[in-house]
C-alpha positions as a LaTeX table, in Angstrom:
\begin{tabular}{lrrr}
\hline
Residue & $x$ (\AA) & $y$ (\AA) & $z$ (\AA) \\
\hline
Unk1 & 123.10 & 41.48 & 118.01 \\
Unk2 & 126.06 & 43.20 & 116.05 \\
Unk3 & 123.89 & 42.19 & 112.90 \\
Unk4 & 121.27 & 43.93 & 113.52 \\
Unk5 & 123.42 & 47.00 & 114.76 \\
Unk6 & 125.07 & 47.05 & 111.94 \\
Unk7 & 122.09 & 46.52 & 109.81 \\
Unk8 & 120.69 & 49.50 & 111.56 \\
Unk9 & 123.32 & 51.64 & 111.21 \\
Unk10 & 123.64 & 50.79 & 107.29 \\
Unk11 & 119.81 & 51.18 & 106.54 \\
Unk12 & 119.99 & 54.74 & 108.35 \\
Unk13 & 122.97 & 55.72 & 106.15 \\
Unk14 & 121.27 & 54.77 & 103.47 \\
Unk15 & 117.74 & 56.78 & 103.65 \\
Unk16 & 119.73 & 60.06 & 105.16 \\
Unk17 & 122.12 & 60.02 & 102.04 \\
Unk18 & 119.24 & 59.02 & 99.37 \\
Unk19 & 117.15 & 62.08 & 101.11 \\
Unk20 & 120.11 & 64.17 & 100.99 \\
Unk21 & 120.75 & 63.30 & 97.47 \\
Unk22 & 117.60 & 64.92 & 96.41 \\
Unk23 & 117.70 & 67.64 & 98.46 \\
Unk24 & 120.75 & 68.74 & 97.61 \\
Unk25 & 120.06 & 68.28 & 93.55 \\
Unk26 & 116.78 & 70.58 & 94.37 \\
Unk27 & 118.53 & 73.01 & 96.37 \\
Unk28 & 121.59 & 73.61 & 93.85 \\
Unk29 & 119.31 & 73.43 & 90.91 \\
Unk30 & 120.89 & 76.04 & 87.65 \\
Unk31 & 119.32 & 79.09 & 88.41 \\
Unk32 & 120.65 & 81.73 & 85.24 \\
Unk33 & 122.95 & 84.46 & 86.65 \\
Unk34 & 123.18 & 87.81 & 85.04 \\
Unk35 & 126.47 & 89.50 & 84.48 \\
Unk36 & 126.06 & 93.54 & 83.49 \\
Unk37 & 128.86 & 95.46 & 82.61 \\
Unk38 & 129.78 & 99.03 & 81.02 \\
Unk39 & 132.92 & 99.05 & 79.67 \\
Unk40 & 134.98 & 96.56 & 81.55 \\
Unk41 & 133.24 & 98.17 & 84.50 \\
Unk42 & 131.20 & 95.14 & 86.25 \\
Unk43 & 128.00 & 96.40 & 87.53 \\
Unk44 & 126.71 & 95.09 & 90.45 \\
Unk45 & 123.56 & 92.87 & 90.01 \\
Unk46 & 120.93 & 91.23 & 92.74 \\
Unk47 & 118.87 & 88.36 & 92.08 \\
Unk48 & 115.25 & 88.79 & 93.26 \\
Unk49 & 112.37 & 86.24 & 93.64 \\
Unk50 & 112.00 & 83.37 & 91.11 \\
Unk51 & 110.04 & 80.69 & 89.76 \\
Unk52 & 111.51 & 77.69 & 88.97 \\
Unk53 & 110.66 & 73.85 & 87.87 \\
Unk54 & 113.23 & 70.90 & 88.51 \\
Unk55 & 112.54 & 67.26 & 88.12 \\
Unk56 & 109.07 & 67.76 & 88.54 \\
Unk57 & 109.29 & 69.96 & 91.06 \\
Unk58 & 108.47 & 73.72 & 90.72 \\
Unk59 & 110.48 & 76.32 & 93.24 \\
Unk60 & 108.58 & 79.85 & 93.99 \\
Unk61 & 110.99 & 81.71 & 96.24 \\
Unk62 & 109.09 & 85.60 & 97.10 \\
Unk63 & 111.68 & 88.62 & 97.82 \\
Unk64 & 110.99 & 92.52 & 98.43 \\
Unk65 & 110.25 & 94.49 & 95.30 \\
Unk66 & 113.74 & 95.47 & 92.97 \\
Unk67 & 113.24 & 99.45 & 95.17 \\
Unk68 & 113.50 & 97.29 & 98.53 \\
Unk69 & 116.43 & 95.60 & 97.55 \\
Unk70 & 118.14 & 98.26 & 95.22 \\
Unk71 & 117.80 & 100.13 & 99.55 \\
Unk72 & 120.91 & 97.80 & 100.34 \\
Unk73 & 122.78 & 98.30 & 97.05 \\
Unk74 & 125.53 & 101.55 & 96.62 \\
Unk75 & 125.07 & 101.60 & 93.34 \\
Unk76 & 126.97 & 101.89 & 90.13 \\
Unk77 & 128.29 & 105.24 & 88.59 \\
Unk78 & 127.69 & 105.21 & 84.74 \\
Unk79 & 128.07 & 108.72 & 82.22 \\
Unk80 & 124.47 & 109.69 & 81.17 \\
Unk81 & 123.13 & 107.26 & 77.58 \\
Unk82 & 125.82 & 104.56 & 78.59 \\
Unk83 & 124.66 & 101.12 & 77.35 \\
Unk84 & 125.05 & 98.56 & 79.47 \\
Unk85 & 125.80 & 95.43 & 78.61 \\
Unk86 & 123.59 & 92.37 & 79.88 \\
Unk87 & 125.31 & 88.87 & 79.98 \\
Unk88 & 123.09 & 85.32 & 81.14 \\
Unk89 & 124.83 & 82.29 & 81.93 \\
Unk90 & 121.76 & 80.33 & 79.94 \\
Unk91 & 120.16 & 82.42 & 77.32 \\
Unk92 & 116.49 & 83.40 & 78.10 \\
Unk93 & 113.81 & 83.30 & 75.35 \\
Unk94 & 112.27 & 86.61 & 76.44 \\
Unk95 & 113.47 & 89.35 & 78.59 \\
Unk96 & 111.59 & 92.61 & 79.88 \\
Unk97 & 113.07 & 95.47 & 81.84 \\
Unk98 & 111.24 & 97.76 & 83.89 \\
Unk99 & 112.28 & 100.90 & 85.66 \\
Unk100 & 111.40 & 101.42 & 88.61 \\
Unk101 & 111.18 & 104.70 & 90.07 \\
Unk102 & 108.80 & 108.24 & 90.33 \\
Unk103 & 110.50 & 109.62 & 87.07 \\
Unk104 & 107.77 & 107.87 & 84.59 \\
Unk105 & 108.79 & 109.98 & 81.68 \\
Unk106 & 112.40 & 109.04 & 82.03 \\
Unk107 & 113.54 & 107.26 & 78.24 \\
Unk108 & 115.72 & 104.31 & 78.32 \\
Unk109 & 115.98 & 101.81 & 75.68 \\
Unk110 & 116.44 & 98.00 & 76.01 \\
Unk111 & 117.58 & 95.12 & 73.68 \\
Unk112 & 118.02 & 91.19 & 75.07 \\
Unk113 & 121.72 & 92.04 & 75.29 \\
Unk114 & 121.76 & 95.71 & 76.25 \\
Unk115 & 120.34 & 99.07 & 78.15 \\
Unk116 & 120.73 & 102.46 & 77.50 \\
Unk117 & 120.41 & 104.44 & 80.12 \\
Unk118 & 119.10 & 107.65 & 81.07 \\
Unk119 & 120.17 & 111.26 & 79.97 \\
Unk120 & 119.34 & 112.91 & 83.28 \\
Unk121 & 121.42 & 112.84 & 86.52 \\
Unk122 & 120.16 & 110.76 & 88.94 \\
Unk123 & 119.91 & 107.57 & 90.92 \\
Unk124 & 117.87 & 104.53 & 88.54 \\
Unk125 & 116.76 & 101.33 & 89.54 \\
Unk126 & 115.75 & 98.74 & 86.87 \\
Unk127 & 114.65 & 94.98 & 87.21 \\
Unk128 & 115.52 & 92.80 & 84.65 \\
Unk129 & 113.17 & 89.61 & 84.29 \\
Unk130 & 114.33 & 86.63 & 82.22 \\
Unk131 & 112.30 & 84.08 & 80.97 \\
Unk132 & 113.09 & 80.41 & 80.27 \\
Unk133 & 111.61 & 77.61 & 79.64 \\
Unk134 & 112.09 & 76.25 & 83.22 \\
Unk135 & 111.05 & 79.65 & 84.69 \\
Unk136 & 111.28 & 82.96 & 85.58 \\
Unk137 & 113.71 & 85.08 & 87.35 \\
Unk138 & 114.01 & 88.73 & 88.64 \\
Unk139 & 117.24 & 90.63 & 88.98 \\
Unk140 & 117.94 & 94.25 & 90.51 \\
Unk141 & 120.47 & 96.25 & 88.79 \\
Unk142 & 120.89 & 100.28 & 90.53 \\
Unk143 & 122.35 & 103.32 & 89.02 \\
Unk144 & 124.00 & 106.33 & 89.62 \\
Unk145 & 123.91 & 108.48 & 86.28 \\
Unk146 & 126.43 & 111.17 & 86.55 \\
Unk147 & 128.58 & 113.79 & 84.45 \\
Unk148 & 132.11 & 113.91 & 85.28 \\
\hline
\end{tabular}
C-alpha cells in the first residue's frame, strides 16, 4: 500500500512540475523592453499589446489603444525639439512611431534610435512599435512639451 502511495504521490509531482515547466518558460518568454531617455532624464514608457512566437507557440495579448493607456500616465516634461533617446533590450529590425493625437499637422521626426519632438506646447502621446523576428510589440511613451 505505501508503494503505491508513494508511487502516486511521485507520478503527481512529476506531471505538475513538467506542466509547470512549460508554463512558466511560456509565461516569462523575452519580451524587448524599451528604455527612453532625454538627457539622463528617464522617460517613462508603457508596454501595450503584443504578438509574440515561442517554441512554437505564438502569444497575442490585446490592450487599450496607446491614448487609453497614455489616460493613466503623468507624463514627462521635455523643452520643445528635444530628441529623445530610444534604447531596446534586443534590437528590432524595423521600428515605426506614430503620434497619436488631434494635432495631425504637428512635425516630429524619428530615427530607430531617436525622436524629436514637437515645437509647440502641449501634451503628446506617441506609440512606438518594434518589430522582430519573433514579433511585434507596442509601447506608449506621453509628453508634456513645455518652455521653462
Amino acid at each position: 500500500m505505501k508503494k503505491i502511495l508513494i508511487f502516486s504521490i511521485f507520478l503527481i509531482l512529476f506531471v505538475f512540475v513538467g506542466c509547470n515547466n512549460d508554463y512558466y518558460e511560456i509565461k516569462n518568454f523575452d519580451i524587448p523592453c524599451l528604455t527612453v531617455t532625454n538627457d539622463n532624464q528617464k522617460i517613462t514608457v508603457e508596454r501595450g499589446g503584443y504578438s509574440w512566437a515561442v517554441k512554437n507557440t505564438n502569444i497575442t495579448t490585446d490592450t487599450d489603444g496607446p491614448e487609453k493607456i497614455a489616460e493613466n500616465m503623468e507624463g514627462d516634461i521635455v523643452l520643445p525639439n528635444t530628441q529623445l533617446n530610444m534604447k531596446f533590450t534586443q534590437t528590432p529590425s524595423k521600428v515605426n512611431v506614430i503620434y497619436c493625437g488631434e494635432l495631425k499637422d504637428v512635425e516630429y521626426s524619428f530615427t530607430e534610435n531617436s525622436i524629436i519632438v514637437p515645437k509647440e506646447e502641449g501634451i503628446f502621446v506617441f506609440e512606438v512599435a518594434g518589430e522582430w523576428e519573433q514579433g511585434r510589440v507596442s509601447y506608449t511613451i506621453k509628453i508634456i512639451v513645455k518652455n521653462n
